[in-house]
C-alpha positions, 0 to 999 in steps of 0.5 A, spaced: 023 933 107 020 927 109 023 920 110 020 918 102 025 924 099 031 922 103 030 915 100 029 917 093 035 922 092 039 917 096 037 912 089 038 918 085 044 918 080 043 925 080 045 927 087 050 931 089 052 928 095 056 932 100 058 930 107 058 935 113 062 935 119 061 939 126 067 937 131 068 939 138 075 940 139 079 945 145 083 950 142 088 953 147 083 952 153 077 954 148 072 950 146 070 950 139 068 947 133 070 946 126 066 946 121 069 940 115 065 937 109 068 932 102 065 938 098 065 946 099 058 948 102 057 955 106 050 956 110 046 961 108 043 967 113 037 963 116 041 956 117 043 953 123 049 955 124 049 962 119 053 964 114 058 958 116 063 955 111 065 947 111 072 947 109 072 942 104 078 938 106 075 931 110 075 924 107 069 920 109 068 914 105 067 908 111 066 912 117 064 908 121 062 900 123 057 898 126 056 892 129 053 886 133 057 881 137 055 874 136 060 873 144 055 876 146 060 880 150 059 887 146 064 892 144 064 899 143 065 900 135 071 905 131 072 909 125 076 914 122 075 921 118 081 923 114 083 930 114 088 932 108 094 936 110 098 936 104 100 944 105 102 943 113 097 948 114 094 942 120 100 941 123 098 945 128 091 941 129 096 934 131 099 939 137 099 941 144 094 947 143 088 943 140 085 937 144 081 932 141 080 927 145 072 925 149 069 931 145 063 930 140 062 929 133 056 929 129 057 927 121 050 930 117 049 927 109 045 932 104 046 935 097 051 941 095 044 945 093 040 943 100 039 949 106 042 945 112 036 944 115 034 938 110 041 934 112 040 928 115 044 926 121 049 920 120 054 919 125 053 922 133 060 919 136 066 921 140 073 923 138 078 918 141 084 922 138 087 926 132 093 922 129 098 923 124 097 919 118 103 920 113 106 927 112 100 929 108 094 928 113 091 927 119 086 922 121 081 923 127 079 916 131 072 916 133 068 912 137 060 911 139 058 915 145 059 908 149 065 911 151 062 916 155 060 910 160 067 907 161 067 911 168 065 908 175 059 908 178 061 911 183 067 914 186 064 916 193 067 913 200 065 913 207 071 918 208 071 918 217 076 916 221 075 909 222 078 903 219 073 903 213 074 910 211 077 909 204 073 904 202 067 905 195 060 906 198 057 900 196 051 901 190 045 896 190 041 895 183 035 890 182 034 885 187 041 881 190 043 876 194 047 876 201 051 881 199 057 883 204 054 890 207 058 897 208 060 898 216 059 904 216 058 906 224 061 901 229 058 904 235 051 903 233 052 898 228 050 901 223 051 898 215 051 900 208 047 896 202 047 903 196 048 911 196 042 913 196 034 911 197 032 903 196 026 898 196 027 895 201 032 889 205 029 883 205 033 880 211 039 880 214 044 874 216 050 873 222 053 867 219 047 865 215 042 866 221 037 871 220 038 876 224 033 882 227 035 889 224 031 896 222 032 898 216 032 906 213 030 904 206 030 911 204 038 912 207 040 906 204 042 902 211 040 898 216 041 897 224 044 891 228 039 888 233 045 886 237 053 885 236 054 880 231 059 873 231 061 872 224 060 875 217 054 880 216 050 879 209 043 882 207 039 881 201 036 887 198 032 890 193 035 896 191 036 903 188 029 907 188 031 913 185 022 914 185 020 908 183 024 901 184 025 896 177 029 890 175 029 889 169 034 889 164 032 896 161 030 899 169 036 898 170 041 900 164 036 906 164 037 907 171 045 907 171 046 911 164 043 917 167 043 917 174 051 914 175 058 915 172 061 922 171 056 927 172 059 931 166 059 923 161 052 921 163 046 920 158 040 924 158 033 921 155 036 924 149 041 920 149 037 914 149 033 910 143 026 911 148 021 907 143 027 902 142 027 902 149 020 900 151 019 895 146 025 892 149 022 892 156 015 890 155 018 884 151 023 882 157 021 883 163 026 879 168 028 880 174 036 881 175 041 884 179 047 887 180 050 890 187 058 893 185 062 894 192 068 896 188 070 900 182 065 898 177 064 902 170 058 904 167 059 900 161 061 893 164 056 893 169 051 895 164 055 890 159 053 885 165 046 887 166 044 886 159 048 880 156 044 876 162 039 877 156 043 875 151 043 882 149 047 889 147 047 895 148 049 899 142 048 906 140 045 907 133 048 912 128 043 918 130 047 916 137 041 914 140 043 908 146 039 901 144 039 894 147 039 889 141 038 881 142 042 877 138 036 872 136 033 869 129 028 872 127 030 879 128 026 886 131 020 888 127 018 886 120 023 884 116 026 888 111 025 884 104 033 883 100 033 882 094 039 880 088 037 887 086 039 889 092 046 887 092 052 890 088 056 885 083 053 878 085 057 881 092 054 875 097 058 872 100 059 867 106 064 870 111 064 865 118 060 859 121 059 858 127 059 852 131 053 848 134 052 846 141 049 841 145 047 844 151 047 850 154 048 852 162 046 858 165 048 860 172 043 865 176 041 868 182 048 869 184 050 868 191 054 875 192 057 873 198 061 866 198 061 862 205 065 856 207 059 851 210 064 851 217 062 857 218 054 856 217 053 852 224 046 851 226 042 852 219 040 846 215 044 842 210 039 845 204 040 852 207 049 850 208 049 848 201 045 854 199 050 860 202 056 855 200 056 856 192 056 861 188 051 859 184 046 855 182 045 852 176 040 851 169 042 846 163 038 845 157 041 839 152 039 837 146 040 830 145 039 830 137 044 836 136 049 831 141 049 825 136 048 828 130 055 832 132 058 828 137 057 834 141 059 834 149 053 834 154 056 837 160 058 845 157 062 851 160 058 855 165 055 862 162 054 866 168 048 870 169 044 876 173 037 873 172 033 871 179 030 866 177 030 857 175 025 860 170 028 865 167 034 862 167 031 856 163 027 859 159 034 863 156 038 857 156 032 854 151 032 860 147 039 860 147 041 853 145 034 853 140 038 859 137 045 855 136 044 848 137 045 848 129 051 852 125 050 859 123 053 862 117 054 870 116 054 872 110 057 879 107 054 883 100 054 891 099 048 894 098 044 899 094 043 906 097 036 903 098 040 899 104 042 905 108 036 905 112 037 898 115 039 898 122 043 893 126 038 887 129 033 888 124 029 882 120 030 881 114 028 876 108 034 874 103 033 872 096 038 869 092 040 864 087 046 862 092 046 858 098 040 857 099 036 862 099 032 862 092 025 862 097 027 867 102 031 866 108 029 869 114 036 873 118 038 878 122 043 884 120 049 884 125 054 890 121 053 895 117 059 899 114 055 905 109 060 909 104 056 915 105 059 918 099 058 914 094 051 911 097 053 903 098 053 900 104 057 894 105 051 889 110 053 883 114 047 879 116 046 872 120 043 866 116 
């Protein structure tokens, strides 16, 4: 079936719409699947999996949101499948014996009269957990595969006998600035930067002052000279799994498939490659990201990609992608029109407040020292190693008088490198909100199914303005499957 007679049966009033259900569950120490479908449907002896019936007991409706943020700060989205329990029969289900929890599901739409390989995945997610919902039913919790990030990067320790041997060994990505090294041998003063082979250790610091050391880049360590005074920081470029990278898609790719629990990580088969690439080669920056205790996956990559202004999102095929909240949106847009939309349904739901200025702070002294404790170094080369971080603000003086705006804005911290990173982003961002942005809200035909979260579109309509086009970025998509409407949020 190709993608043209998808779209026009999800348009046809005479489609016959039924909602496959495969979720993975352990039943009595087993793991297993069951089968659940909104209407009856058995395979046939040629389908994948053969000859097998789908109990029609499952409620789909909404099953599941997708969403943007516009905090920047990302979350993982939710949904609900209903499964009817009126006889009792599944009581069982919501016992000790069946386990749902961090196991996968996939949701496939088709019709009554379709072989199960014409299906078209819908959702590709995690069950959180079964609930009861009221005496007659059950409701599995479902989550995006996001979930399967919120274990630590690492959990290794040094182990050994001396005083450091419970603490993490420490992981290095991209390029960072005076980090505090792992001790690993005092005898022959030898420490730590990242678990595994690295590009390189730019320099080594006692107190500030470059000091001599050799590196063994494919350990991940490095050798002292000489005893030092004071405090030990390095600057290095880190993990080089085979090749070094520094950019916000290197990296996310890097630790989703390379960290965390083995059995939890992505695959390339996880992850939305084209979507991925095209990110990249639009985004070259330079970040960085060391994590000396516990950090999970997905905050470190939260970090990583939201110093971009950017998300990661997993795609109803349960496909990860990294979206920038920007106008316009990704590839051509996408044309909506009043037909489009279901009993003049658009309406307004917020408004965003502008800014007058926007204030980056970038390549992050991992390593805060006291200016006391830097003797011997130049004043420029003292108030460096003293701060945290240094700075990038943009204003826009229109914007500050025409809404009485404060100039001086609450910092937003980065893991860009670079001042000209760092400025260019801060431009980007206040150029993006220094005017108030409203979201809109209309259900949609099944024409609309096929949009996807970040994507361009032109909205016409006799309303709010919007009678010559206006360009907009989709930012939620809630689709009813069964009835082949999709409720869309966009951002004007």
């Amino acid at each position: 079936m190709t993608e043209t007679q998808y779209l026009d049966w999800l348009k046809s009033q005479t489609a016959f719409r039924v909602v496959l259900i495969e979720a993975a569950v352990q039943i009595s120490g087993v793991e297993s699947v069951v089968y659940l479908a909104t209407k009856p449907f058995t395979t046939g002896a040629a389908d994948t999996p053969a000859n097998t019936s789908y109990l029609p007991i499952a409620t789909v409706g909404t099953l599941f949101t997708e969403q943007l943020s516009l905090e920047g700060d990302g979350a993982l989205s939710a949904g609900l499948l209903e499964i009817d329990n009126t006889s009792g029969a599944r009581d069982v289900w919501a016992g000790q014996g069946y386990v749902w929890t961090n196991r996968s599901i996939k949701a496939y739409i088709g019709d009554i009269r379709w072989s199960r390989s014409d299906f078209h995945v819908i959702f590709d997610g995690i069950v959180a957990d079964i609930e009861p919902r009221g005496r007659n039913k059950l409701g599995l919790k479902l989550r995006d595969k996001l979930q399967r990030l919120n274990t630590p990067i690492s959990e290794a320790k040094l182990g050994g006998a001396g005083e450091n041997q419970d603490a993490l060994l420490p992981v290095t990505f991209g390029q960072v600035f005076n980090v505090t090294p792992l001790l690993v041998e005092p005898a022959t003063l030898k420490y730590r930067v990242h678990t595994g082979e690295i590009d390189s250790v730019i320099e080594v610091r006692d107190n500030g002052a470059p000091v001599a050391f050799t590196a063994d880049v494919a350990a991940g360590t490095f050798t002292l000279a000489a005893a030092p005074a004071g405090a030990v920081t390095a600057s290095v470029r880190g993990d080089k799994a085979s090749t070094y990278g520094e950019t916000v898609v290197q990296l996310v790719k890097r630790i989703v498939t390379g960290f965390g629990k083995a059995s939890d990580r992505f695959t390339d088969a996880d992850l939305d490659l084209p979507s991925l690439a095209t990110f990249d080669s639009a985004n070259q920056q330079g970040v960085g990201l060391p994590a000396a205790d516990r950090l999970n996956v997905l905050p470190g990559c939260q970090q990583i990609t939201g110093s971009l202004g950017a998300q990661l999102v997993m795609s109803r095929l349960g496909l990860l992608r990294i979206i920038k909240v920007a106008l316009p949106g990704t590839g051509a847009p996408f044309f909506i029109r009043p037909e489009h939309m279901l009993d003049d349904s658009l309406q307004p739901t917020g408004r965003t407040a502008a800014v007058g200025a926007v204030k980056l702070g970038f390549c992050k002294n991992w390593t805060v020292q006291e200016a006391g404790t830097l003797a011997g170094l130049p004043d420029r080369h003292k108030d460096l190693f003293s701060k945290e971080w240094l700075t990038s603000t943009k204003t826009d003086a229109p914007a500050i008088a025409k809404f009485r705006l404060n100039a001086d804005p609450v910092q937003q911290d980065t893991l860009l490198l670079t001042r000209a990173d760092a400025e260019a982003e801060a431009q980007r961002r206040l150029d993006l909100w220094k005017v108030p942005r409203t979201t809109y809200e209309f259900t949609g035909v099944p024409e609309l199914l096929q949009l996807e979260l970040g994507q361009a579109v032109t909205v016409y309509n006799p309303r709010f303005g919007m009678s010559a086009g206006v360009q907009a970025l989709v930012i939620s998509l809630a689709p009813d499957w069964e009835t082949g409407r999709v409720k869309v949020g966009i951002l004007v």
